[in-house]
N, C-alpha and C positions, 0 to 999 in steps of 0.2 A: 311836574313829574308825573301825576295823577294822569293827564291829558297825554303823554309820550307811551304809559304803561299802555293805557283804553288803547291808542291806537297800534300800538306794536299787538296787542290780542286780536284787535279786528282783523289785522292782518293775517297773523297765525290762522286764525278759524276759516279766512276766505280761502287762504294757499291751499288748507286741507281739504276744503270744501273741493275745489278746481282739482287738486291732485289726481284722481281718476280720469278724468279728461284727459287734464295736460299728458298721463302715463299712457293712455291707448293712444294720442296721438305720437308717443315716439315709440311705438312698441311694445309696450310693458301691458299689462293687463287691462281688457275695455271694459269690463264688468265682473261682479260678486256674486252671482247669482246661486252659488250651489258652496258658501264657505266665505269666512273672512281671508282667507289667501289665495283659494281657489286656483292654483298653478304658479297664482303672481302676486305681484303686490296687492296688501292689505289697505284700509282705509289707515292713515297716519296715524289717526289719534287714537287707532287701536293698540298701538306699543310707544308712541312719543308724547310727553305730558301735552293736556289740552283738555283729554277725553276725562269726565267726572269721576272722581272715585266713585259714585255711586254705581255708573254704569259697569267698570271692571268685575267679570266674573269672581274671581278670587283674591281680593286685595287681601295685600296686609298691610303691619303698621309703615314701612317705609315706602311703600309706592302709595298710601296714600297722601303722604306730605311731601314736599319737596325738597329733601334732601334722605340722605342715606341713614342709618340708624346711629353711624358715628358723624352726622352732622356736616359729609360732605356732600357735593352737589352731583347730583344723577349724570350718569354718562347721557350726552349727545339726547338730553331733554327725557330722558326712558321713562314709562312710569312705574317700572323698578330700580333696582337698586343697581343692575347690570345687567347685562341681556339677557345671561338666561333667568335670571328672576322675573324679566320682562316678560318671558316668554313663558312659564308656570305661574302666570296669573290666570293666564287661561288652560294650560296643561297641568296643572298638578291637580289630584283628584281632592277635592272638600275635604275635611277632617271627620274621620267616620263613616265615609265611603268604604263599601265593604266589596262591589262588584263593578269588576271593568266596564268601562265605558267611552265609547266615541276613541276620540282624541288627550284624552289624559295618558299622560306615559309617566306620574311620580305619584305617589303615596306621602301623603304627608306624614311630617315626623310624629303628631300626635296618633297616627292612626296604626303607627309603630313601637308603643314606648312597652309594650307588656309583652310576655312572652308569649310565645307562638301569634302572636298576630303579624301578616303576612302582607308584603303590598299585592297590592289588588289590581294592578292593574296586567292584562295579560297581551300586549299588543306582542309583533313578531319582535322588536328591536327589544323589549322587557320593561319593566319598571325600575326610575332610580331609585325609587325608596330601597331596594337591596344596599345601595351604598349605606342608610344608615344603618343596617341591622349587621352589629359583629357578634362572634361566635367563640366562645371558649371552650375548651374541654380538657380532663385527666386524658394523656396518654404517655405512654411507655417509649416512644419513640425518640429519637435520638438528634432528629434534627431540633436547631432553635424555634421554630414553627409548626411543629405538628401539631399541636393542643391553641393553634390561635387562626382564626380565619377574619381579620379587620375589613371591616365594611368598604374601605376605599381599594379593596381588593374585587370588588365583586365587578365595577365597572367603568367607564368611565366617569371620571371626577370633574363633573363639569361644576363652574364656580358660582353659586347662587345664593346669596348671602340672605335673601327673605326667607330662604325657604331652606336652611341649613345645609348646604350642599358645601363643600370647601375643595379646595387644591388639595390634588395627590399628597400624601404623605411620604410618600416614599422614592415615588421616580419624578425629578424634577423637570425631566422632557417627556415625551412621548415615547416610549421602547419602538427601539429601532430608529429613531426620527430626533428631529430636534424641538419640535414642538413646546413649546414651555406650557406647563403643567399648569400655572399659577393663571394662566390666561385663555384656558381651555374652556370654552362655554357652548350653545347651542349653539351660535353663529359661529364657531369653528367647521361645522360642518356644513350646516345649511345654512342658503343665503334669505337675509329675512325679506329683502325685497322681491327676491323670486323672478332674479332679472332674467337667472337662466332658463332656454327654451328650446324645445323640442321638434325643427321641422319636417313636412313631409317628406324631406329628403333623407331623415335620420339623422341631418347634422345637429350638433348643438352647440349655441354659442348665446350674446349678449344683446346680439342686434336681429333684429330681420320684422315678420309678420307680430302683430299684437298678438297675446298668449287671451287662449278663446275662453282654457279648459284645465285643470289638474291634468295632469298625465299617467299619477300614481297608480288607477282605477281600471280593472276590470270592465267597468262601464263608463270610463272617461270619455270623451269624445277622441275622435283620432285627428291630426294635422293634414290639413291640407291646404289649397291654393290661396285660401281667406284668412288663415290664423292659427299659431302655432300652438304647443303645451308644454304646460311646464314639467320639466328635470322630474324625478322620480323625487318623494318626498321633497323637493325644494332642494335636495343636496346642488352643492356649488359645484363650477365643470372649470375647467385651465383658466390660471391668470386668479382667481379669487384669493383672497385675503379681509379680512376686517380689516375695516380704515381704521380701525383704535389701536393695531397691530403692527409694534415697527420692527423692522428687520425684513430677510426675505423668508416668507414661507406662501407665498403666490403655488397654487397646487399648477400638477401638471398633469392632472388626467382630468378626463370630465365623469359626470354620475354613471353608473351601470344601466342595462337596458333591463329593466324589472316590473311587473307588475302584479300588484295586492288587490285582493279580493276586498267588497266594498262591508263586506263585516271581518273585522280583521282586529280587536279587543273580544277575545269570548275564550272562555275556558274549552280547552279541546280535549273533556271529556267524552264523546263522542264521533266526531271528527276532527280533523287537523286543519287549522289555519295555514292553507297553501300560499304563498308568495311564490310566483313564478321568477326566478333569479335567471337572467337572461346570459349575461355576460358583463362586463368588466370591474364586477364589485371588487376583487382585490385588487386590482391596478389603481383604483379610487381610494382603498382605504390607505394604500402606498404613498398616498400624497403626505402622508403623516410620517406612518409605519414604513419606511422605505427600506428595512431592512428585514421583518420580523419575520424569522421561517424561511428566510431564502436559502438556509441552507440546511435545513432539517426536514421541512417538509414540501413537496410539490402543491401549489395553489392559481388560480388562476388561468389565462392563455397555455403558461408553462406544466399543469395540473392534469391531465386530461387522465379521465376516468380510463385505466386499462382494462382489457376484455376481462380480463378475474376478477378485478373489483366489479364491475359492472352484473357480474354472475353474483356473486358475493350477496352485495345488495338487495338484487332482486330476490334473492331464495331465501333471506333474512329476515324471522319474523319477531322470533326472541332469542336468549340464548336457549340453545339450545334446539330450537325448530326452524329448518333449513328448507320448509314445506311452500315458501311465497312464490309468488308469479310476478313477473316484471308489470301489469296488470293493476297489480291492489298494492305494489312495494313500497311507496313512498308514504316517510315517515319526518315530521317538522321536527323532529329534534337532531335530524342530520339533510337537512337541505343541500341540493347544489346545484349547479349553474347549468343550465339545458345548452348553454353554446352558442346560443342563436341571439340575435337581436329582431326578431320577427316577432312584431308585435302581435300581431294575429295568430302567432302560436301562443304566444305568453299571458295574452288575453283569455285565450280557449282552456288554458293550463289554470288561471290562478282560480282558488275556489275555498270555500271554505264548507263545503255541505257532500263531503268525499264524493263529489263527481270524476273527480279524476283523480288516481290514486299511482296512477302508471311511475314505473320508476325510469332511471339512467338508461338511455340507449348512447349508441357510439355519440361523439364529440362532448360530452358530459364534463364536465370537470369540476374538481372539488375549489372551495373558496373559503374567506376568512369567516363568514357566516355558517359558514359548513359544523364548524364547532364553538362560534363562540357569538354573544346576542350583542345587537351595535350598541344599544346604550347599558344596558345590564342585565345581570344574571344572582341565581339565589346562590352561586358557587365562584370559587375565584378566580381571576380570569377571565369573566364573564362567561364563562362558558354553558354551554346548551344541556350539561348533564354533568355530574360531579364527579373529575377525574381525580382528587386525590383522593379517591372510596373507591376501590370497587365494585363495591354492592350497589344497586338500585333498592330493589325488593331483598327482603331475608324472609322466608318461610311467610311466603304470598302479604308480606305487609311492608310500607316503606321501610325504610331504617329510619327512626327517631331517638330522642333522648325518652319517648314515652311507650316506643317499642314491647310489645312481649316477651320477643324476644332478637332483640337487637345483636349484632353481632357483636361489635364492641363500642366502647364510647367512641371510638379513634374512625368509627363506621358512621354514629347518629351525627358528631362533630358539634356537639354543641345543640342541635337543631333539633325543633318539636318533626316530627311526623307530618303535621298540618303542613310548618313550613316547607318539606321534603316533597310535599304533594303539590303547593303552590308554585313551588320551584321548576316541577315538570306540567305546568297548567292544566293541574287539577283532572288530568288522568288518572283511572281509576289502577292500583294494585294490580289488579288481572288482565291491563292490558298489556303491562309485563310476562315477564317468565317467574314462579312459584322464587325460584334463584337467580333475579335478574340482574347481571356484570356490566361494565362499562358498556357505551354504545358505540366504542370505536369498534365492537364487531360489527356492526353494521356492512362497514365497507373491508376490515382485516379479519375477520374470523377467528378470533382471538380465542372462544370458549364454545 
């Protein structure tokens, strides 16, 4: 038995070894040079057991043994517990980590257990840690919810059992979709092998040239005659599903044509982390959401910015000040889609050090990012600013539970100040308005 196990490992360790080989000769990624996924596939024993505990960025107790904390056997060899725990060994930010960084998108539970401490992590999609932070408060109001904002409200509930992440509590599909809730992980949306690619022809699909290069970057390489790149963030494109996933939910759009500035975690006290949003983010997140807002609000292909909102916009700086220029207008807590899939535009566009600040001209169109963050948000909904408040600022300060003078509890919602600021990425009070309202004026001029 001794002698069957030795050789079933040698083997394991040569397959992972060859693995990069074998993947650029049918396509898949020729080399790691600038990232462990780098557009494509990672080394194996980066996410499948093999790889030492010692070497794993962030273990914990279940991925470093070989079974689950309830003493089942790990999905498809992982060295977590399921995939996205697989995947927040290397994404979730240390315990105690106070300042974004890189590629961490979650805040761990410990770096969240006291009040007003805030996740830290400021990427454009948000930090999961929001899901664990819930929110009580006294209020007067009439509905069964006004006085409770629960953490699995803030974003999506993806299931990661190392790192306390759980199934929706409330909606057991996906709103608008069928999507089951209980099986919703990181590899719901992106593919972990990174099969999908980017050619110079603009197609994307599963086969063709080896992936040279991330795609996601401002300073990517671009596809051409020699090698293609990968899907924006890794997201999956037509025909994808997890093989652990039965039933049909195979998507039928492919990723959005988008590209992210290569500092893209940093608090936008200063400037705004611009993501140039190309086109077809909502028809992709529809592979899920195949209903949500089709009949409330325009988004997408269907969405396109009209000449008033596009005025709107641009002369929008707060409430209240109508004084902007299409020029300096654009603001990351209402993003929208340029229209184009012209990489060379969205390249020149994405920035994060206000080189380009220009807002909406004609073919513009608003999208599901437009108001609400892909993985999470400090408000519910995920959303990009807090609609069931109107207040931002009250007499030039957040609204908090620590507030001066706070409007009313039903206004701070439970939330320190701190977390109010963290929520809007540590933007300062003043670059609001003294009485700063919703940012649906942005685009409706509501105040």
């Amino acid at each position: 038995m001794d002698k069957v196990i030795t050789t079933y490992y040698v083997l394991f360790v040569l397959a992972a070894s060859l693995m990069p080989a074998i993947a650029s000769g049918f396509g898949a990624q020729a080399s790691y040079p600038d990232g462990f996924h780098n557009g494509g596939t990672g080394n194996c024993e980066g996410c499948h057991a093999g790889r030492p505990a010692s070497a794993l960025r962030n273990t914990s107790s279940a991925a470093k043994g070989g079974a689950t904390p309830a003493g089942l056997p790990r999905q498809s060899m992982l060295n977590g517990s399921d995939p996205s725990s697989t995947c927040l060994i290397c994404h979730s930010a240390p315990a105690g980590q106070k300042q974004p960084s890189g590629f961490l998108i979650a805040s761990s539970r410990e770096s969240l257990s006291a009040v007003a401490q805030t996740p830290s992590q400021l990427t454009p999609g948000g930090d999961f840690g929001w899901l664990l932070k819930t929110y009580k408060w006294s209020s007067k109001g009439g509905g069964a919810n006004d006085s409770f904002s629960p953490g699995d409200s803030h974003g999506h509930n993806v299931v990661a059992q190392d790192y306390g992440f759980s199934a929706d509590m409330v909606n057991a599909v996906a709103p608008g979709g069928t999507y089951p809730a209980d099986r919703l992980s990181c590899i719901s949306c992106h593919d972990p092998h990174g099969n999908y690619r980017r050619s110079a022809s603009g197609a994307i699909g599963l086969s063709g040239m080896p992936i040279r290069s991330s795609g996601s970057y401002s300073d990517s390489a671009d596809p051409d005659s020699a090698g293609t790149v990968g899907t924006y963030r890794l997201l999956a494109g037509v025909g994808y599903q997890p093989a652990s996933l039965a039933g049909d939910f195979a998507f039928k759009a492919d990723p959005p044509a988008a590209v992210s500035p290569p500092a893209y975690n940093r608090a936008e006290t200063s400037a705004d982390t611009r993501v140039a949003y190309g086109k077809g983010m909502t028809e992709w997140c529809r592979n899920c959401h195949v209903t949500t807002h089709k009949n409330a609000h325009p988004m997408g292909s269907t969405g396109k910015l009209t000449t008033e909102v596009i005025r709107i916009y641009n002369q929008y700086v707060t409430s209240g000040n109508r004084t902007g220029s299409k020029s300096s207008s654009y603001n990351s807590l209402v993003p929208y889609e340029m229209g184009t899939d012209d990489y060379s535009v969205l390249k020149a566009t994405a920035n994060s050090n206000a080189t380009v600040r220009s807002g909406p001209q004609n073919g513009a169109n608003v999208m599901c990012l437009s108001c609400h963050r892909a993985h999470a948000s400090g408000w519910d909904h995920m959303t990009r600013w807090n609609l069931r408040n109107g207040v931002i600022v009250n007499e030039g300060t957040f609204v908090g539970t620590d507030s001066k003078s706070p409007a009313s509890s039903a206004s701070a919602q439970g939330r320190h100040s701190v977390e109010t600021a963290k929520a809007y990425y540590d933007r300062k009070p003043g670059s609001f308005a003294v009485y700063q309202r919703s940012m649906c004026s942005k685009c409706h001029e509501k105040d």
